[in-house]
C-alpha positions as CSV (number, residue, x, y, z in Angstrom):
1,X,-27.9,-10.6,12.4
2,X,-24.4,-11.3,11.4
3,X,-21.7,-8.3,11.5
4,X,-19.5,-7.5,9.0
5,X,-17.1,-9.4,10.8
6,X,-18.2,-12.1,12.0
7,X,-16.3,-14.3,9.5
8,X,-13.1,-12.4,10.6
9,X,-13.1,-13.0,14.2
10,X,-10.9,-15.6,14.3
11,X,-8.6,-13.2,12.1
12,X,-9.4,-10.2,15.1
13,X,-9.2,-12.7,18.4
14,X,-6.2,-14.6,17.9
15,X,-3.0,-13.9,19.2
16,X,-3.6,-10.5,19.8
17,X,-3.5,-9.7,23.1
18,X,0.2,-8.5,23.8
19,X,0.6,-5.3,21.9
20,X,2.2,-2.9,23.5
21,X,0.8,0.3,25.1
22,X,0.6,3.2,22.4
23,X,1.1,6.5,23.8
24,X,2.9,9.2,21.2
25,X,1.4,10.3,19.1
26,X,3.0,10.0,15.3
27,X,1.8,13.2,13.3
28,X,4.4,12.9,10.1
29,X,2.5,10.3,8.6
30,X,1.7,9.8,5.0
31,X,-1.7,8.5,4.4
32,X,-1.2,5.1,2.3
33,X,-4.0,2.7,2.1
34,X,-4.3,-0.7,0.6
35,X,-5.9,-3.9,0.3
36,X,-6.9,-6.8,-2.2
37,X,-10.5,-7.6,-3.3
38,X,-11.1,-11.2,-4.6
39,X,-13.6,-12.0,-7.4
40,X,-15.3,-15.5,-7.1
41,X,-13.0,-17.0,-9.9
42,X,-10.4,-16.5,-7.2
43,X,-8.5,-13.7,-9.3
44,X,-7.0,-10.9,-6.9
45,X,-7.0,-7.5,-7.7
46,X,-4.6,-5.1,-5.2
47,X,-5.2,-1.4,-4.8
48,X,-3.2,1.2,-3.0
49,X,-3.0,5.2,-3.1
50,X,0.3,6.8,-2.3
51,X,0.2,10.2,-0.3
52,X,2.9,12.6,0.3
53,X,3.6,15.9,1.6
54,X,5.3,17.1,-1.4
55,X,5.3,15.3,-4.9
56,X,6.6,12.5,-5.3
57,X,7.6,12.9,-9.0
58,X,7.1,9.1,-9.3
59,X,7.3,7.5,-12.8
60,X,6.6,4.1,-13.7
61,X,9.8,1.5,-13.8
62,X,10.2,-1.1,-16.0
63,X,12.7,-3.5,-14.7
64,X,14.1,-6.4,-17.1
65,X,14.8,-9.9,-16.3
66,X,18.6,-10.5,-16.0
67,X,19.0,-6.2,-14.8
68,X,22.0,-6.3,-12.7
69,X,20.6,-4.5,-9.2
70,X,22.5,-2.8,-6.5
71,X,21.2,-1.4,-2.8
72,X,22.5,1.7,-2.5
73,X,22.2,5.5,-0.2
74,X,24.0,7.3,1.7
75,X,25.6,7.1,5.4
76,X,25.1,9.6,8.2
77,X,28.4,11.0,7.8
78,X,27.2,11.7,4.0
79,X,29.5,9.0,2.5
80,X,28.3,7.4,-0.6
81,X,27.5,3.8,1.0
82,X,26.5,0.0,-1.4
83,X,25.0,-3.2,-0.3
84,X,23.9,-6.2,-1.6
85,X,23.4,-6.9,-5.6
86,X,21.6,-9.2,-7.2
87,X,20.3,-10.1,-10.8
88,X,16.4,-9.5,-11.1
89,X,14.9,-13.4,-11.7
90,X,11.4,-11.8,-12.9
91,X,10.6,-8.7,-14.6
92,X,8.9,-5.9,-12.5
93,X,6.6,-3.0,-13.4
94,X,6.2,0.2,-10.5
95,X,6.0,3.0,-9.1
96,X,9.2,4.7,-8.1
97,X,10.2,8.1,-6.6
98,X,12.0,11.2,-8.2
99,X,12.4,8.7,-11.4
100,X,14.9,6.9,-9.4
101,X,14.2,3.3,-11.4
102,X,15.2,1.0,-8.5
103,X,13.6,3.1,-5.5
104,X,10.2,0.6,-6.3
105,X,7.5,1.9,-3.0
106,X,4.8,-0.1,-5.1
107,X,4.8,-3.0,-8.1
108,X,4.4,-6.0,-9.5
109,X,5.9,-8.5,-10.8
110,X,5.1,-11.1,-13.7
111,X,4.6,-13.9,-11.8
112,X,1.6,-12.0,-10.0
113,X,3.3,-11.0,-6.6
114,X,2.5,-7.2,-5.5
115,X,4.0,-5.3,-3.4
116,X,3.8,-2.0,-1.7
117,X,6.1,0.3,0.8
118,X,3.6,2.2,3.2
119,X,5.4,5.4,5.9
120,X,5.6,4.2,8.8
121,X,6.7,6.8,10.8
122,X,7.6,6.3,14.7
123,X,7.8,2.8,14.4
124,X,10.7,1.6,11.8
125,X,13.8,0.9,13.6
126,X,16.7,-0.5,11.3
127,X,19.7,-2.4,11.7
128,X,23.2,-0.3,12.0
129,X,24.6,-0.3,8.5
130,X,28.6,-1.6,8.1
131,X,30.3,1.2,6.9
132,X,31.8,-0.9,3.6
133,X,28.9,-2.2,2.6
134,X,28.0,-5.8,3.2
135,X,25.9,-8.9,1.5
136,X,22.3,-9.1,2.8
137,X,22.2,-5.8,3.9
138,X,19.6,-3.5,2.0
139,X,18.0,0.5,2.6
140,X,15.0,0.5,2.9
141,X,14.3,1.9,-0.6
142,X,15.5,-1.0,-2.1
143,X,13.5,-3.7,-0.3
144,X,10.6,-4.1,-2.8
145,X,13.2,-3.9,-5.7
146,X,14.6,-6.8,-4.4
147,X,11.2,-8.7,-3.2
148,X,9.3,-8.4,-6.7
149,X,12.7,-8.7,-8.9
150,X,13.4,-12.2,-7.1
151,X,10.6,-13.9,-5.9
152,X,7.3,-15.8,-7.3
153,X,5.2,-15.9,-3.8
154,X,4.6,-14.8,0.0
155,X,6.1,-18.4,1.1
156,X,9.5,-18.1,-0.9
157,X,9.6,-13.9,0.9
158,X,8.7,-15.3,3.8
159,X,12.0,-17.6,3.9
160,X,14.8,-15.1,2.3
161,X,14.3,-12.5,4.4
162,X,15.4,-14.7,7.4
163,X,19.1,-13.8,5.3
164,X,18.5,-9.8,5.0
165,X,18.6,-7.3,6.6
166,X,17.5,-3.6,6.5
167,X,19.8,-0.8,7.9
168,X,20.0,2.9,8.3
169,X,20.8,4.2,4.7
170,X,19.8,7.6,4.0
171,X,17.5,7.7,0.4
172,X,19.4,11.5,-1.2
173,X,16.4,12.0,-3.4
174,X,14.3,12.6,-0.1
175,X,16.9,13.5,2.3
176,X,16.0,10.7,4.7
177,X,15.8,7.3,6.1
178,X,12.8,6.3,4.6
179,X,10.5,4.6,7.8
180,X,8.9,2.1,6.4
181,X,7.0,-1.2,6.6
182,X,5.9,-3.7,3.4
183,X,2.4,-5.6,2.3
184,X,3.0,-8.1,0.0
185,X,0.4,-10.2,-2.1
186,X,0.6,-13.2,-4.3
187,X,-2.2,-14.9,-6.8
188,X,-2.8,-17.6,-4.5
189,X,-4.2,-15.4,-2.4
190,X,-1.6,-15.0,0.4
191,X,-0.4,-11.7,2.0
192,X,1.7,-10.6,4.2
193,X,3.1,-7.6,6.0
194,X,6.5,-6.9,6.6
195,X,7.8,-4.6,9.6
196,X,11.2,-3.1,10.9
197,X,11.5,-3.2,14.3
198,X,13.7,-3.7,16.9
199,X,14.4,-7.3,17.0
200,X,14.8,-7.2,13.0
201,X,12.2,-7.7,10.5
202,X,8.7,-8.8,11.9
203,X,6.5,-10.7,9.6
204,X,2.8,-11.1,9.7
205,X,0.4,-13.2,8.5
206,X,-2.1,-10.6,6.5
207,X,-5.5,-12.6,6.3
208,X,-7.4,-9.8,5.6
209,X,-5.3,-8.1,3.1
210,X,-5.3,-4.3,4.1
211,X,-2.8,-2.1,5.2
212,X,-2.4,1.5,6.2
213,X,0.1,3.4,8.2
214,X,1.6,3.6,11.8
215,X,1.4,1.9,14.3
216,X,2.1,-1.4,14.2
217,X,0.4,-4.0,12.1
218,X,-0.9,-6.0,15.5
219,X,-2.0,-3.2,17.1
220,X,-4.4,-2.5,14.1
221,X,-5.7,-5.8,14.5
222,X,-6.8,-5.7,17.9
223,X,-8.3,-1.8,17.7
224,X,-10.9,-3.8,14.7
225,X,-12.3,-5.3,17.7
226,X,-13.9,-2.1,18.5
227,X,-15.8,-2.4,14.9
228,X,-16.8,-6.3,14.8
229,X,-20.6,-4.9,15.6
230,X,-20.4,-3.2,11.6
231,X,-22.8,-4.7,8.8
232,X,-23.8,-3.8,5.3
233,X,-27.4,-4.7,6.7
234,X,-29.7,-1.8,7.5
235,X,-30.7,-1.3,10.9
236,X,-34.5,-2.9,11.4
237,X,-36.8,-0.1,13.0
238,X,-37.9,0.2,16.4
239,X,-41.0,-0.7,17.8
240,X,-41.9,1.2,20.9
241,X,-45.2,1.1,22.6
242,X,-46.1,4.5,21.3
243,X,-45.0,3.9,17.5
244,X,-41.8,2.9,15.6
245,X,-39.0,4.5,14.6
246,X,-36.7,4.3,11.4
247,X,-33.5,4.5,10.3
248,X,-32.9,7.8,8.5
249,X,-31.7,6.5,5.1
250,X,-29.0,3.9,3.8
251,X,-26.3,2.3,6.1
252,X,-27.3,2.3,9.3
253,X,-25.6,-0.9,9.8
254,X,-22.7,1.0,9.1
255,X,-23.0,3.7,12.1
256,X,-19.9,4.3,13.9
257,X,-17.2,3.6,10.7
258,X,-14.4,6.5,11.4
259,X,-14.5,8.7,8.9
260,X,-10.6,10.5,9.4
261,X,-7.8,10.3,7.6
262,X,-6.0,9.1,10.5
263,X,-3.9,5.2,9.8
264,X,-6.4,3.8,12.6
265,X,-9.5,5.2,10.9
266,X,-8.9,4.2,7.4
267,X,-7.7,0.7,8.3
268,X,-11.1,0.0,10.1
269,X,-12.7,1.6,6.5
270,X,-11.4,-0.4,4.1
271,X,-11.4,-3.4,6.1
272,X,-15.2,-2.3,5.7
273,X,-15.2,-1.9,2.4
274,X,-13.5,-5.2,1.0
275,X,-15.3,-7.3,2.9
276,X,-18.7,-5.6,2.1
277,X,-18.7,-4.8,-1.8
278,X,-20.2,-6.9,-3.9
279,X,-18.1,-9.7,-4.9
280,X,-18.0,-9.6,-8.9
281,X,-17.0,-13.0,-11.0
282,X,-13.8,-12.2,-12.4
283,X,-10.6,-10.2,-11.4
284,X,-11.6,-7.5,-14.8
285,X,-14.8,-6.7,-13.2
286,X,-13.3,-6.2,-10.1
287,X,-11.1,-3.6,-11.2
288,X,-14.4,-1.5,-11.3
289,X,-14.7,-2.5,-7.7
290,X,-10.9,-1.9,-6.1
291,X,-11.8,1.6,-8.3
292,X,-14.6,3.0,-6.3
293,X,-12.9,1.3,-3.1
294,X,-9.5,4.2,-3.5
295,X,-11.6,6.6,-4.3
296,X,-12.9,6.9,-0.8
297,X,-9.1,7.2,0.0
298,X,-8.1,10.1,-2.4
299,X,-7.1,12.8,-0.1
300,X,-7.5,16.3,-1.4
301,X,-4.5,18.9,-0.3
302,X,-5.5,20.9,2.3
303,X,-7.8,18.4,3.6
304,X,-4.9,17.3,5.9
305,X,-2.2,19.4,7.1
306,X,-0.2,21.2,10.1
307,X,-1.2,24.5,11.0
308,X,2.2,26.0,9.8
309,X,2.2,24.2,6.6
310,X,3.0,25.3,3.4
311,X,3.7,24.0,-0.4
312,X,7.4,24.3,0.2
313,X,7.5,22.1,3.5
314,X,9.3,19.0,3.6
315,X,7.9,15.5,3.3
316,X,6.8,15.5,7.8
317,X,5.6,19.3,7.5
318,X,3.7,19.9,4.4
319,X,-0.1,18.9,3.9
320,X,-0.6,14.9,3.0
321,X,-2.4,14.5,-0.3
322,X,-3.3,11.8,-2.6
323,X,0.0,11.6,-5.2
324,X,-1.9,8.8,-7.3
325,X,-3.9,5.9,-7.3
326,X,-2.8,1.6,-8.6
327,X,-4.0,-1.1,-9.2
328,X,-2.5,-4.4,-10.3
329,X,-4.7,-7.6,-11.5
330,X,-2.6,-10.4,-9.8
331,X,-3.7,-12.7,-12.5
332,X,-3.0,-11.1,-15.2
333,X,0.2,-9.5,-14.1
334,X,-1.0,-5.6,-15.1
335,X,-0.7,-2.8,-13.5
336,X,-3.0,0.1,-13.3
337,X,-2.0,4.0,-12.7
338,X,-4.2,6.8,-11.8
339,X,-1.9,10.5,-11.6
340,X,-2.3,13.0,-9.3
341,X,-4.8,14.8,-11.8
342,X,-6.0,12.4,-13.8
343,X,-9.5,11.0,-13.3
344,X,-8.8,7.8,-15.0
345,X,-6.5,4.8,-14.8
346,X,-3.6,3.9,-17.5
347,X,-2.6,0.4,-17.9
348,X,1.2,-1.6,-18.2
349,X,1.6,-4.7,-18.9
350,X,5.0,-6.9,-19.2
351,X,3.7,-7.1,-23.3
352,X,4.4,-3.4,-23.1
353,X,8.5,-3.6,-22.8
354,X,11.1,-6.1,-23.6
355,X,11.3,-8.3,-20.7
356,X,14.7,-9.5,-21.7
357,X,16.2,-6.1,-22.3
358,X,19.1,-5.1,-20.7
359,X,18.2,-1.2,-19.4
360,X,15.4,-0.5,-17.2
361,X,12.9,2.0,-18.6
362,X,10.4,4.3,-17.2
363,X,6.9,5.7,-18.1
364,X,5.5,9.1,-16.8
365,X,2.1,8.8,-15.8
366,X,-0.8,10.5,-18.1
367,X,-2.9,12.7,-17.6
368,X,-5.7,13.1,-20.2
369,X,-8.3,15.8,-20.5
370,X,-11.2,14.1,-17.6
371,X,-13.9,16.8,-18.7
372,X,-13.9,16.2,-22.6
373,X,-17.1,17.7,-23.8
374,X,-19.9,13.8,-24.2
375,X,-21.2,15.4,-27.4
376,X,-18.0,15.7,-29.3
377,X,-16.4,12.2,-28.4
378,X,-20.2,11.0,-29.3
379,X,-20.1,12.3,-33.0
């Protein structure tokens, strides 16, 4: 009987074998998951949750072609600190924090390429900032700003980032150096993942198209060789010479899938999940699909959190919780929003703003009534 992974293995086994030895653990780790599904007309659909220990206040950006763009934070010493601008080639739709139009942690653009930033806490390790500013330098906030505002695909990413680089800039709205590392997807059906380390910026080849949290990308790779035995096909009984014994219910191919919230756990799970739901014929219909897949990701608060914890906490401290929920059809170039409590998902598309505007907008997130009474809306 095949296992869930048997078409992966080549993914799992290759080039693997040299990550290093993981021994702290990392508890100030928000719980991001993502991944792409892919319907048999080849049309891509990416989904991600964002979770935080305090709200995020995110709205949706809408970023013009032609917007004039600047990196910008702050410096340890709490000097006001700019890097590299640029002039946005595409037009971008995403999720920002604190309204902050150009702090982009998820998006896409309208040429198809997605993009999310995912915490990555104990692991990012940035380049020292010059204290004037400098060209090619970028914080870490304004990386996907910059990836979905310039570029059409994972190849062209893949070749400017040789000419950035990321440094220590302090994001005010959260009162931190954001730690962070980068999936990226494009409609052809390449992905990749971006990490700051210490030799600069890593990039992987993402065949499988998830990605979670800390640690390192590599590392999650070679812990899924622990799970290659998984498969959507039940169990078959077990005939013994005094009877045969049965599964008890659905899944027991399944047996052994972690079921934490921890980065390790859900990476295994919704490597899981892609690769066993049922592949639908177009990208529309798999919106259903990339649905049902975050909502085994939505983290209630509470459900995760340290034993001192409290509402007020800060952003390490305070319990991780699902913020919201996107999607973005890769083909289509729309993006999907789901708010921290809403039950359903809005929709933005680039017909939605004037692409050739000249002032970035934003969009707050709805949240309609999810228990309207069946009778009334049926009269």
């Amino acid at each position: 009987m095949p296992s869930l992974f048997s078409r992966l293995q080549r993914v799992v086994l290759t080039g693997l074998c040299s990550t290093a030895l993981f021994i702290s653990p990392v508890v100030s780790s928000s719980a991001c998951t993502s991944f792409v599904v892919t319907a048999k007309d080849d049309g891509r659909v990416y989904g991600r949750t964002m979770e935080f220990g305090f709200e995020t206040e995110s709205t949706v950006s809408l970023i013009p072609r032609n917007y004039k763009i600047t990196s910008a934070g702050t410096l340890e010493d709490g000097k006001e600190w700019e890097g590299t601008s640029w002039t946005s080639k595409y037009a971008v739709i995403g999720m920002d924090i604190r309204g902050e139009q150009t702090a982009i942690v998820d998006g896409v653009n309208e040429a198809g390429l997605a993009a999310g930033a995912l915490y990555f806490p104990g692991f990012a390790k940035y380049s020292e900032a010059t204290s004037g500013g400098a060209d090619g330098e970028l914080a870490p906030i304004n990386f996907l700003v910059w990836v979905l505002s310039q570029f059409e695909t994972v190849e062209e990413v893949k070749e400017a980032v040789k000419s950035v680089k990321l440094v220590d800039i302090e994001f005010k709205a959260l009162g931190q150096i954001p730690p962070l590392h980068f999936t990226i997807h494009d409609r052809s059906g390449k992905s990749i993942v971006i990490e700051p380390v210490d030799d600069g910026l890593k990039i992987y080849d993402n065949e499988l198209g998830v990605m979670t949290n800390s640690p390192q990308f590599d590392w999650h790779m070679t812990n899924l060789r622990n799970y290659v035995n998984l498969t959507p096909i039940n169990t078959a009984a077990k005939k013994f010479p005094e009877g045969e014994l049965s599964p008890l219910g659905q899944g027991s191919g399944m047996l052994g899938v972690p079921g934490d919230v921890t980065p390790p756990s859900r990476f295994v799970r919704v490597t899981t999940y892609v690769n066993s739901a049922e592949v639908k014929d177009t990208s529309k219909e798999n919106l259903n699909v990339a649905g049902h897949i975050l909502n085994n990701f939505d983290i209630p608060k509470g459900f995760a959190r340290n034993s001192d914890s409290d509402a007020d906490a800060g952003a390490d401290d305070g319990p991780d919780y699902t913020q919201w929920s996107v999607m973005a059809d890769l083909n289509e170039a729309t993006y999907y929003v789901r708010a921290l409590n809403a039950m359903n998902f809005n929709s933005v598309s680039f017909d939605d703003f004037d692409v050739n505007g000249t002032e970035a907008t934003s969009l707050k997130p709805m949240v309609s009534d999810p228990f309207s009474n069946l009778a009334d809306l049926a009269k």
